[in-house]
C-alpha positions as CSV (number, residue, x, y, z in Angstrom):
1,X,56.0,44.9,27.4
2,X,52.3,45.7,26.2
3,X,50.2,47.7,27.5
4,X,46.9,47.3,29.6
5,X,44.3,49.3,30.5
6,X,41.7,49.0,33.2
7,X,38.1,50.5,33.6
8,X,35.7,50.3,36.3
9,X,38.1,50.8,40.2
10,X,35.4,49.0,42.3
11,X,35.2,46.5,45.2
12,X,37.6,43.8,42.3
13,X,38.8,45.9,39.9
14,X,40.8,47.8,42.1
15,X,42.7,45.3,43.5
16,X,42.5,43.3,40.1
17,X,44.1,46.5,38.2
18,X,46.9,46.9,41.0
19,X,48.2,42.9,40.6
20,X,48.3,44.2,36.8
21,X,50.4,47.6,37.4
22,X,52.7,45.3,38.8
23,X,53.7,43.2,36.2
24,X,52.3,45.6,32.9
25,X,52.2,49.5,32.2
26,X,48.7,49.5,33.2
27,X,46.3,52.5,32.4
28,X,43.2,53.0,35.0
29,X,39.9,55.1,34.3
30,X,37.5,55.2,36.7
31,X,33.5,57.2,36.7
32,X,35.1,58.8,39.8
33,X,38.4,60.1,38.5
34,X,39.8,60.4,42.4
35,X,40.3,56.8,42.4
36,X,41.9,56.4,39.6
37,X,44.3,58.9,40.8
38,X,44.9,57.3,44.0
39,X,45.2,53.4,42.7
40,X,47.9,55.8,40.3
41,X,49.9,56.8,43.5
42,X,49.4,53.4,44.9
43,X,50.2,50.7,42.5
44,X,52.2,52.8,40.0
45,X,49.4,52.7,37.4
46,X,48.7,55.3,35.3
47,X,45.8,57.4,35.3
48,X,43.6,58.5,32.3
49,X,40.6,61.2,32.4
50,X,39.6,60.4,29.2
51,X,37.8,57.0,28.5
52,X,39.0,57.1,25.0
53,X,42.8,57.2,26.4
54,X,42.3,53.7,27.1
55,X,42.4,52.9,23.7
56,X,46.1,53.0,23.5
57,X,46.4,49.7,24.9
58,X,46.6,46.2,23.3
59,X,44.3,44.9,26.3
60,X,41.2,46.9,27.8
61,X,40.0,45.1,31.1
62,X,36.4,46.0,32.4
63,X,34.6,45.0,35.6
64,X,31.5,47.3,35.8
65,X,28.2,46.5,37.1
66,X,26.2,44.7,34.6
67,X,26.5,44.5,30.9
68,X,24.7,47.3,30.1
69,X,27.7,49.7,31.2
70,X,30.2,47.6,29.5
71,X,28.4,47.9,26.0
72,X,27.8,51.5,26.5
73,X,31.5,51.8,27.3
74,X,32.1,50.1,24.2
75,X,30.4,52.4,22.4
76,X,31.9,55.2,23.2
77,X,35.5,54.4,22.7
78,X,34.6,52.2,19.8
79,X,35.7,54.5,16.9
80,X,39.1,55.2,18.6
81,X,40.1,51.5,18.9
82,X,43.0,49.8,17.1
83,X,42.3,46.8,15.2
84,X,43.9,43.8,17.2
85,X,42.7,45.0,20.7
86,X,41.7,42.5,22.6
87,X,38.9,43.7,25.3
88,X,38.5,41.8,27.6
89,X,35.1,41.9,30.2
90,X,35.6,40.5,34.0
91,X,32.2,41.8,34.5
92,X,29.6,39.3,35.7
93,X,27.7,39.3,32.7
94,X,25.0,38.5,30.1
95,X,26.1,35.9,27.9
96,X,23.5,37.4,25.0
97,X,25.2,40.8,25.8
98,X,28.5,39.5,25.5
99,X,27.9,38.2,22.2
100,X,26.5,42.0,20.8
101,X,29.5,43.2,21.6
102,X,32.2,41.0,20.4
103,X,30.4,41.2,17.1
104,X,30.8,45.1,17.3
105,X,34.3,44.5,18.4
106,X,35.0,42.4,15.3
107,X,33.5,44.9,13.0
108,X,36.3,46.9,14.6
109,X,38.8,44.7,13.7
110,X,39.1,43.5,18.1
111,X,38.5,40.7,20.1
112,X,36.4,40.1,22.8
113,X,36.8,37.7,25.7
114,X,34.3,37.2,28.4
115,X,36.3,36.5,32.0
116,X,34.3,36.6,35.1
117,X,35.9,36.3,38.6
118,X,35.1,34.1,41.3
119,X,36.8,34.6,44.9
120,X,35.7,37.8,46.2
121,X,36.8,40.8,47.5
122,X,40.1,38.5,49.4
123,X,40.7,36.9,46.3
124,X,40.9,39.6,44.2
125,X,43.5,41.5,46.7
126,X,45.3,38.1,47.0
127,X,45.8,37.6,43.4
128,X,43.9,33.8,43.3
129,X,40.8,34.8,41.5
130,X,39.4,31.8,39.2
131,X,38.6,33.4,36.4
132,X,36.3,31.0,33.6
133,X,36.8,32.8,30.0
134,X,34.7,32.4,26.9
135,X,36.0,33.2,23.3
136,X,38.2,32.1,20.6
137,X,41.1,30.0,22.1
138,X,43.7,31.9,20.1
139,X,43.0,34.9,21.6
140,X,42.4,33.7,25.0
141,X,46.0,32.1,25.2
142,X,47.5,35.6,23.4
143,X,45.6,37.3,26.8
144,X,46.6,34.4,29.1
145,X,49.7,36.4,30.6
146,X,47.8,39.3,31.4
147,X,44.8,37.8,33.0
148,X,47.2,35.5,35.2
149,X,48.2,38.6,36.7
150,X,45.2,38.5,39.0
151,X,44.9,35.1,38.9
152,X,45.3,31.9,40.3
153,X,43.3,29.7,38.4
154,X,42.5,30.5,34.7
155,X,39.8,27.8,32.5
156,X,38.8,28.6,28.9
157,X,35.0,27.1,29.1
158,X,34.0,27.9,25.3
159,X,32.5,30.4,22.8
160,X,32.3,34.3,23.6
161,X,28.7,33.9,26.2
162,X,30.7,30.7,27.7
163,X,32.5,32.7,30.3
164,X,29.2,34.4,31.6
165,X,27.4,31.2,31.4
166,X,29.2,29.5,34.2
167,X,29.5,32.5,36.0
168,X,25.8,33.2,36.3
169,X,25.6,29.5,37.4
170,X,28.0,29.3,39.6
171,X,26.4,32.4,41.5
172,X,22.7,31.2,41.1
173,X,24.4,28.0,43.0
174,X,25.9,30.2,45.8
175,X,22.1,31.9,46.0
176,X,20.4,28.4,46.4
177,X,22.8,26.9,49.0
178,X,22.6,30.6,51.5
179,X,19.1,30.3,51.2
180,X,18.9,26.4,51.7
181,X,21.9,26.6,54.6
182,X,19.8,29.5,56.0
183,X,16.2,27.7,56.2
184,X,17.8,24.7,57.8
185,X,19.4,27.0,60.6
186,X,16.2,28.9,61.3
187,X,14.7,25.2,61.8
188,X,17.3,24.1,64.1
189,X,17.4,27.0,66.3
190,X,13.7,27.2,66.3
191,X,14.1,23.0,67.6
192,X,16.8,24.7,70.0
193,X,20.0,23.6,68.9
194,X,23.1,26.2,68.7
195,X,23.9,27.0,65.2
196,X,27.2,27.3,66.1
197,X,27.5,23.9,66.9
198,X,25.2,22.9,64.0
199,X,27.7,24.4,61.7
200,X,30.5,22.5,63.1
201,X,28.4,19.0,62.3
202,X,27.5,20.0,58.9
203,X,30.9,21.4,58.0
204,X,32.4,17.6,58.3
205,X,29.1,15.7,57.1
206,X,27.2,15.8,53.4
207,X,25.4,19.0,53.6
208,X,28.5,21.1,53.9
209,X,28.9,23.6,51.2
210,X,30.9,26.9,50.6
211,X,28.4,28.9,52.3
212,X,28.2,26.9,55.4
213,X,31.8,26.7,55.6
214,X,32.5,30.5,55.3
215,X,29.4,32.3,54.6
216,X,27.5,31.3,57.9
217,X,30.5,30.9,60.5
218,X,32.5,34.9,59.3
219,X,29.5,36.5,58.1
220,X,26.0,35.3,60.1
221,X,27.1,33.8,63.5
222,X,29.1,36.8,63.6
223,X,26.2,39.3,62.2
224,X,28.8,41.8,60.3
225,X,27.7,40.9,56.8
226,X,30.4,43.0,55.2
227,X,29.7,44.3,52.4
228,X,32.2,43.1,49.4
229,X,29.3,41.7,47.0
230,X,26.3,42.8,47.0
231,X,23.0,41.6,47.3
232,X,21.5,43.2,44.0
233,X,24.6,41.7,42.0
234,X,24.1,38.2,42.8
235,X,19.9,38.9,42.4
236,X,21.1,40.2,38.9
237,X,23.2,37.2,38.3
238,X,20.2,35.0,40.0
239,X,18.0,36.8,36.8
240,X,20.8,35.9,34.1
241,X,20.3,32.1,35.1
242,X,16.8,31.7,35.0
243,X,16.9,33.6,31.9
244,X,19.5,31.0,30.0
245,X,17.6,28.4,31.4
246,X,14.4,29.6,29.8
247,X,15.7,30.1,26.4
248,X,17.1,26.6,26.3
249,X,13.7,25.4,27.6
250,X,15.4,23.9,30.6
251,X,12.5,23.7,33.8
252,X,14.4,25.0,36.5
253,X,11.8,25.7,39.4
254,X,14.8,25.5,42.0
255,X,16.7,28.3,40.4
256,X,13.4,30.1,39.5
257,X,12.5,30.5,43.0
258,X,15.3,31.4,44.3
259,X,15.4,34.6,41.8
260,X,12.4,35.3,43.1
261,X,13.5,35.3,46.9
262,X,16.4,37.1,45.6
263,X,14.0,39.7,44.4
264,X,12.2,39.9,47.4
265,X,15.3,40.2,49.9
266,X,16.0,43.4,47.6
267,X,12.7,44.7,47.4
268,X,12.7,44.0,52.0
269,X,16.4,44.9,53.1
270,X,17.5,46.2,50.0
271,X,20.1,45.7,47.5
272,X,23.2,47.3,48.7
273,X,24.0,45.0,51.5
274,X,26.1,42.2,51.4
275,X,24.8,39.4,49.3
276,X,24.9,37.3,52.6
277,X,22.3,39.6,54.3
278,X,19.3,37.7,52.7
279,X,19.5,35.4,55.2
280,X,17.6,37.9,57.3
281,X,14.6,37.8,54.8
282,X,14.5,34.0,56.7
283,X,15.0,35.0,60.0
284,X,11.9,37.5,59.6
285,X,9.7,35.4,58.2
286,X,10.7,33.0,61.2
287,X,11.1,35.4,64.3
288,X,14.2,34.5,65.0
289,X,18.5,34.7,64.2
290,X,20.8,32.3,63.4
291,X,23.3,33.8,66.0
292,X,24.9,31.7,68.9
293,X,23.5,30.9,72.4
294,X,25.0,33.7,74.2
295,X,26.3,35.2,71.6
């Protein structure tokens, strides 16, 4: 049975490391050491205190913040890697980033494979996540069994960068549609009409989308926003579009913009609420919420 190991315990990668304990002898490290101790007693995991006793494994999963933390992690624990490790980075990432460090892996002899998740915070505890991995194929099918551990569906989308790519995309799509679902709410209840059942029209007509489906009827109607992705993540990956976009010289004044509200909502409500809280940088600038009559 090989051995995985797992770094970063947060809001996925708790729940992501736990589907893996089940199946693999799975070794967690964690910036607070008291959760890895507890996902230990919990899942049957192993706990590590040092980062560099991850590198006994023949897979190292991260899902950290941003980039930045996974290259610096990298660093770290690079001269104690084994050639043939295959790291593998869940984190919604930089594709430019990604690409450093697989060539710093290779110089050590490892692979890298970029594999973002999509699916939340019930996905991840569910074990469905779609998870959209860039690299060499060879490599991705050798990980294959371990990443289907978290899993439901599993696409190989390309180079090492790929991975990232259609992450930061795919979340940059999620920004424009809350934002786009949100203004056309504000409208209506400002014309009077019950979001509620303005929702229930536009979830079974063309201008139905994930956010208006889920977001808006669990989250905004209801006004808990809980928190299971932040606001400041998806602004990052918001920043991570517009950025590919600009190197490839592709205009993308739709994306562009809504960075930039992205950036505001942070800078006005701040970024530790749940990404679905931006709404209320609309509902400011409008005077009113989206929240059912009566409600």
């Amino acid at each position: 049975m090989a051995q995985v190991a797992f770094i970063g315990l947060g809001t996925m990668g708790y729940p992501m490391a736990g589907h893996l304990a089940r199946q693999f002898e799975t070794l967690v490290w964690n910036r607070t050491a008291s959760k890895a101790q507890a996902h230990a007693q919990q899942f049957g995991s192993r706990a590590v205190a040092d980062l560099k006793a991850t590198t006994q494994a023949e897979f190292i999963f991260t899902c950290l913040p941003t980039s930045v933390e996974v290259e610096s992690v990298v660093e770290q624990v690079l001269p104690a890697l084994k050639p043939g490790t295959v790291w593998i980075d869940c984190t919604s990432g930089d594709p430019n980033h990604s690409r450093r460090i697989a060539r710093r892996l290779q110089e050590a002899g490892c692979d890298f494979l970029d594999a973002p998740v999509s699916g939340g915070k019930a996905g991840a505890e569910a074990g469905t996540l779609t998870v959209m991995v860039g690299g060499n194929r060879d490599t991705f099918h050798r990980a294959l069994p371990a990443i289907q551990a978290f899993a439901g569906k599993v696409f190989h989308v390309g180079d090492v960068g790929a991975g990232h790519a259609v992450k930061a995309v795919n979340n940059m799509l999620l920004a424009i549609a809350l934002l786009s679902a949100a203004e056309g709410l504000v409208t209506l209840v400002k014309q009077g009409v019950d979001p509620a059942i303005a929702l229930e029209v536009i979830n079974v007509s063309s201008g139905r989308s994930f956010s208006t489906e889920v977001h808006f009827p669990e989250r905004v109607l209801t006004r808990e926003f809980p928190n299971t992705f932040s606001l400041a993540l998806l602004a990052k990956d918001a920043r991570i579009a517009v950025s590919m976009a600009r190197e490839a010289y592709v205009p993308v004044p739709l994306m562009q913009l809504a960075a930039e509200m992205f950036e505001m909502a942070k800078q006005q409500i701040g970024g530790d609420v749940d990404h679905t809280a931006v709404v209320k940088l609309i509902e400011a600038w409008a005077g009113v919420e989206i929240a059912p009559k009566g409600g």
